[in-house]
DOGU-869500 format. One record per residue (C-alpha): residue number from 0; residue in three letters; y, x, z. Coordinates in nm, 2 decimals. Layout:
N
(NUM, "ALA", (Y, X, Z))
...
END
This chain:
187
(0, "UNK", (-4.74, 4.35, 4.68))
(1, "UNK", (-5.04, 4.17, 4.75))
(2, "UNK", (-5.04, 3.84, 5.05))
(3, "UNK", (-5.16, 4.12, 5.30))
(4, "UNK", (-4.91, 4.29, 5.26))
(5, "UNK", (-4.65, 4.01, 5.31))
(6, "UNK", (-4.90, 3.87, 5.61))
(7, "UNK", (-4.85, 4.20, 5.73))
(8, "UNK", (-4.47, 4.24, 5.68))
(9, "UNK", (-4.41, 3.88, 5.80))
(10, "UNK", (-4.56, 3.95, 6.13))
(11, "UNK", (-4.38, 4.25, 6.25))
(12, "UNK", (-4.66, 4.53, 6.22))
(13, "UNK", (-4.53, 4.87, 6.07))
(14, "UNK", (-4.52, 4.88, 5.68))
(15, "UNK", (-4.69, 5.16, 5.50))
(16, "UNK", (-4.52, 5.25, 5.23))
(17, "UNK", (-4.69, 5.55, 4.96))
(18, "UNK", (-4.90, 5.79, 4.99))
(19, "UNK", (-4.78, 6.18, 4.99))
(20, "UNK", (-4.97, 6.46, 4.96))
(21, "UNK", (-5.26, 6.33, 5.16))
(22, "UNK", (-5.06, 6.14, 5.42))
(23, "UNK", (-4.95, 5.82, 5.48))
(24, "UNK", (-4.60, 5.78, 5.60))
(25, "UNK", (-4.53, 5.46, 5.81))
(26, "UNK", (-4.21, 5.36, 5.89))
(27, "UNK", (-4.09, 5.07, 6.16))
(28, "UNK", (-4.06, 4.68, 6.03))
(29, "UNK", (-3.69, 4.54, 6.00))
(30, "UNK", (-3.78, 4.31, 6.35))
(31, "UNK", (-3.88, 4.66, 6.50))
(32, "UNK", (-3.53, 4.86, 6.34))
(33, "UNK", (-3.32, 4.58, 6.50))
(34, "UNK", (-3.49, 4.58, 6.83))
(35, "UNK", (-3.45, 4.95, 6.88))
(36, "UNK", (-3.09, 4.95, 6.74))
(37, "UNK", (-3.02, 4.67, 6.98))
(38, "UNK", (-3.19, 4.87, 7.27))
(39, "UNK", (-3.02, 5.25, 7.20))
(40, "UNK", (-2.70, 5.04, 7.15))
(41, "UNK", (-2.73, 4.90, 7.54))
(42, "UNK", (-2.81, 5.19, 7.70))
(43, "UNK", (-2.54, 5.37, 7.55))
(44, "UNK", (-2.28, 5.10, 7.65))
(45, "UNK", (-2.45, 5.06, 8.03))
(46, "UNK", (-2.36, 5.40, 8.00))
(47, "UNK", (-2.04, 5.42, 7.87))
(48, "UNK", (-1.97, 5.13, 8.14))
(49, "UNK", (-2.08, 5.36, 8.41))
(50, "UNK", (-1.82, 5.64, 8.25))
(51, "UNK", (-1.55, 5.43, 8.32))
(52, "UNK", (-1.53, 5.37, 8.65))
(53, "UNK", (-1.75, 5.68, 8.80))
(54, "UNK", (-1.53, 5.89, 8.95))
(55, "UNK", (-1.58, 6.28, 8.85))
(56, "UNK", (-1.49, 6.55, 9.09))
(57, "UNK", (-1.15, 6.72, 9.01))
(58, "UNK", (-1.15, 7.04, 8.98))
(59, "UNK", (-0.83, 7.03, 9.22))
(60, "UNK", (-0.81, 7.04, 9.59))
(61, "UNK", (-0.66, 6.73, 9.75))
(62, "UNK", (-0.33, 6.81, 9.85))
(63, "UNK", (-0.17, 6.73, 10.16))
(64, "UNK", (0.22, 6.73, 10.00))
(65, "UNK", (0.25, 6.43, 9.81))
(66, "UNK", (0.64, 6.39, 9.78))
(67, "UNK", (0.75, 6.39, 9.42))
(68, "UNK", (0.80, 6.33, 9.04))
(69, "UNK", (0.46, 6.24, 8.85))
(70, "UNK", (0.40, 6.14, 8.49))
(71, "UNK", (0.14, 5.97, 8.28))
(72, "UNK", (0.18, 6.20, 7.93))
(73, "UNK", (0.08, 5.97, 7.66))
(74, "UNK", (0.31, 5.85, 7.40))
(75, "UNK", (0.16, 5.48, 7.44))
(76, "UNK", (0.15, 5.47, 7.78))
(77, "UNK", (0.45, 5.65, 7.91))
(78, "UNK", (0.40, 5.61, 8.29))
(79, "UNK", (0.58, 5.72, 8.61))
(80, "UNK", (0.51, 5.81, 8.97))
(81, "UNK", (0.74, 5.86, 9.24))
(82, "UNK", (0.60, 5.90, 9.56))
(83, "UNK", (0.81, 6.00, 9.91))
(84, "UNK", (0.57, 6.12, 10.18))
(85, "UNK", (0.65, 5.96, 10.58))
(86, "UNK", (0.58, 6.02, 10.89))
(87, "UNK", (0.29, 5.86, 11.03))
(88, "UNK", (0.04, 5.92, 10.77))
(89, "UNK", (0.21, 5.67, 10.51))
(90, "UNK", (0.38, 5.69, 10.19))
(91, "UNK", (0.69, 5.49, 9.98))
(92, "UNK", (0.59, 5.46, 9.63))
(93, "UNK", (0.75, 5.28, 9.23))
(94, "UNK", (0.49, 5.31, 8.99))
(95, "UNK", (0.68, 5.19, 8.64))
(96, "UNK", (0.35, 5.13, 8.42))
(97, "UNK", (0.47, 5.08, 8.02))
(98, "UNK", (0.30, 5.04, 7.71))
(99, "UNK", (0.49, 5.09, 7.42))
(100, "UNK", (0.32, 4.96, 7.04))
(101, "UNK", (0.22, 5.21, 6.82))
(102, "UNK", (0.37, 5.07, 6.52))
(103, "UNK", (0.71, 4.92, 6.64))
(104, "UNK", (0.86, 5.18, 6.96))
(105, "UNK", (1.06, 4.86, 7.07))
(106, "UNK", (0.79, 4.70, 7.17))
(107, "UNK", (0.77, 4.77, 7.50))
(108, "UNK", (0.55, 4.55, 7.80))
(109, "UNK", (0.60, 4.70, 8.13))
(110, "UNK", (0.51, 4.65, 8.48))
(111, "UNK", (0.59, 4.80, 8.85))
(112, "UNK", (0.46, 4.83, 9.20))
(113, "UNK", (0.68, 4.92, 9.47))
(114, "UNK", (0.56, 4.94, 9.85))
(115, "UNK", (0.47, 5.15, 10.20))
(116, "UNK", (0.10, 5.27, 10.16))
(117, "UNK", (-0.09, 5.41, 10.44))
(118, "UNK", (-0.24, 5.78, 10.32))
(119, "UNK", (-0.60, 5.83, 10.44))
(120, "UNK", (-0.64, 6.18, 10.33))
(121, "UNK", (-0.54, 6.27, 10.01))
(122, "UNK", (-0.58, 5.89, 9.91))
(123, "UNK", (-0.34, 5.55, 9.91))
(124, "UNK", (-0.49, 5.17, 9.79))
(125, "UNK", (-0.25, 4.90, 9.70))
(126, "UNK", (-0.39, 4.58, 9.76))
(127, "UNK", (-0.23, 4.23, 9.72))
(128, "UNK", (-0.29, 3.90, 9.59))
(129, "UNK", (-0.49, 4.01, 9.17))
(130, "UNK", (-0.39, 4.39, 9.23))
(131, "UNK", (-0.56, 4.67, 9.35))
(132, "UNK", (-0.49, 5.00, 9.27))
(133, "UNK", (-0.61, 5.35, 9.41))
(134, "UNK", (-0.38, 5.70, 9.42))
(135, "UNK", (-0.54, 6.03, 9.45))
(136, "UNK", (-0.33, 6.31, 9.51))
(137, "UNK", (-0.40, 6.65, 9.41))
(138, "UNK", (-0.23, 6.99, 9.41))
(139, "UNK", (-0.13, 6.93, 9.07))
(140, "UNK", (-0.17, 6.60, 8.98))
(141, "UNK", (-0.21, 6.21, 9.11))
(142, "UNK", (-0.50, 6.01, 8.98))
(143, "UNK", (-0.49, 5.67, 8.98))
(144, "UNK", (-0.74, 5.36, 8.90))
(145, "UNK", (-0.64, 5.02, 8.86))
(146, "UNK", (-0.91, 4.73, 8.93))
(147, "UNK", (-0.92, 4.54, 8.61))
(148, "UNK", (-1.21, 4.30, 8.80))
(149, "UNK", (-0.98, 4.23, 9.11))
(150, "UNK", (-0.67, 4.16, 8.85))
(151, "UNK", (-0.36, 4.28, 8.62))
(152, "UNK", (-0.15, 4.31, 8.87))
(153, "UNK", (0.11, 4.07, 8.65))
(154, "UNK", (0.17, 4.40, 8.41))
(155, "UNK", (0.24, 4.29, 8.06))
(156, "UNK", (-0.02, 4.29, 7.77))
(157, "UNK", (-0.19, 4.66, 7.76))
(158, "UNK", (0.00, 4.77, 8.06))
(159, "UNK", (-0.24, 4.97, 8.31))
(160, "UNK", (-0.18, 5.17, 8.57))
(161, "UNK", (-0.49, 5.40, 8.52))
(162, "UNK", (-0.48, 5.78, 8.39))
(163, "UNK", (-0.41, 6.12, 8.57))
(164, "UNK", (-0.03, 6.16, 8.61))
(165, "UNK", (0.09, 6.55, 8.63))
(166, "UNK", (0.30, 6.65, 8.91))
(167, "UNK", (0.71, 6.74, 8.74))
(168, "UNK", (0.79, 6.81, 9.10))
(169, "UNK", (0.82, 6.82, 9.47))
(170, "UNK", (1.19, 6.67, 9.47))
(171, "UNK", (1.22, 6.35, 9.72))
(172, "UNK", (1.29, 6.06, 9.51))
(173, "UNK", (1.54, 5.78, 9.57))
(174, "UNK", (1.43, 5.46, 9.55))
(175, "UNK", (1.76, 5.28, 9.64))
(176, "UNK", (1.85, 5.26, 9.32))
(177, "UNK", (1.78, 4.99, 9.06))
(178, "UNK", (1.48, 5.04, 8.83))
(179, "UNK", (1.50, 5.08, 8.48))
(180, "UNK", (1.38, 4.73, 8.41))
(181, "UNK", (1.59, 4.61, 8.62))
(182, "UNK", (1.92, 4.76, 8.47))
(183, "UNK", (1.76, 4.63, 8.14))
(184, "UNK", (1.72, 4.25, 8.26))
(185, "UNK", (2.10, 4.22, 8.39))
(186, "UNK", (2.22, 4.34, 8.05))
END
């Protein structure tokens, strides 16, 4: 390699490396390889960032039932949903959010919400002090998003609210009765 070729390296311009068949082949300096790594790495996260909080269209109709049963189907993040619809365009919900550790089922961190919500539509926000949380019912299922930049919502470590819960069924729940957590912490 002669200093030219190191003045040129050191400086950032594109290296030729050997001729083939005619043809020089350039390729991009190691400043220019980390700069375009950086950039498609950027985009793909401001993308990705975008993904998680843009709302896609569901296929589904918005229902105008919402009494019933729902669950979050993931074996980390066994969730539940009961919702009883009222009169006067409002609804009683208990939301029991879990996360359960992949490597030791004991571990368990949990959270709940319980409250009247008003129903605009086919969609209820619960909003209190580091909590805000959005249902969306649909014929078939409830989707719900949980604002991670207003708060937790004082769930444990992992716990979220957030997923698509599938409607079990139309049953009215009773929400009288102690909560699972509840039983558990008087034991």
């Amino acid at each position: 390699m002669t200093v030219a070729d190191a003045e040129t390296r050191r400086l950032g311009e594109p290296r030729r490396t050997q001729e083939r068949s005619g043809r020089r082949r350039v390729s991009p300096s190691p400043c220019l390889r980390v700069f375009l790594y950086w950039i498609g790495l950027s985009v793909t996260s401001l993308f990705s960032a975008q993904g998680l909080h843009a709302q896609t269209p569901s296929p589904e109709k918005p229902s105008k039932e919402v009494t019933g049963h729902y669950r979050l189907r993931n074996p980390v993040t066994p969730n539940s949903l009961e919702v009883l619809q009222l009169p006067a365009g409002t609804i009683q919900i208990h939301l029991l959010a879990l996360w359960v550790s992949p490597n030791n089922r004991e571990n368990v961190h949990n959270g709940e919400l319980d409250g009247i919500l008003e129903l605009k539509g086919n969609k209820a926000t619960y909003e209190k002090d580091g909590c805000k949380v959005t249902i969306r019912f649909f014929t078939t299922t409830a989707t719900i998003i949980q604002d991670s930049k207003i708060g937790d919502c004082d769930f444990g470590v992992n716990v979220t609210a957030t997923g698509i819960y599938r409607k079990l069924n139309s049953r009215k729940p009773k929400f009288g009765r102690p909560s699972l957590i509840t039983q558990r912490n008087q034991q």
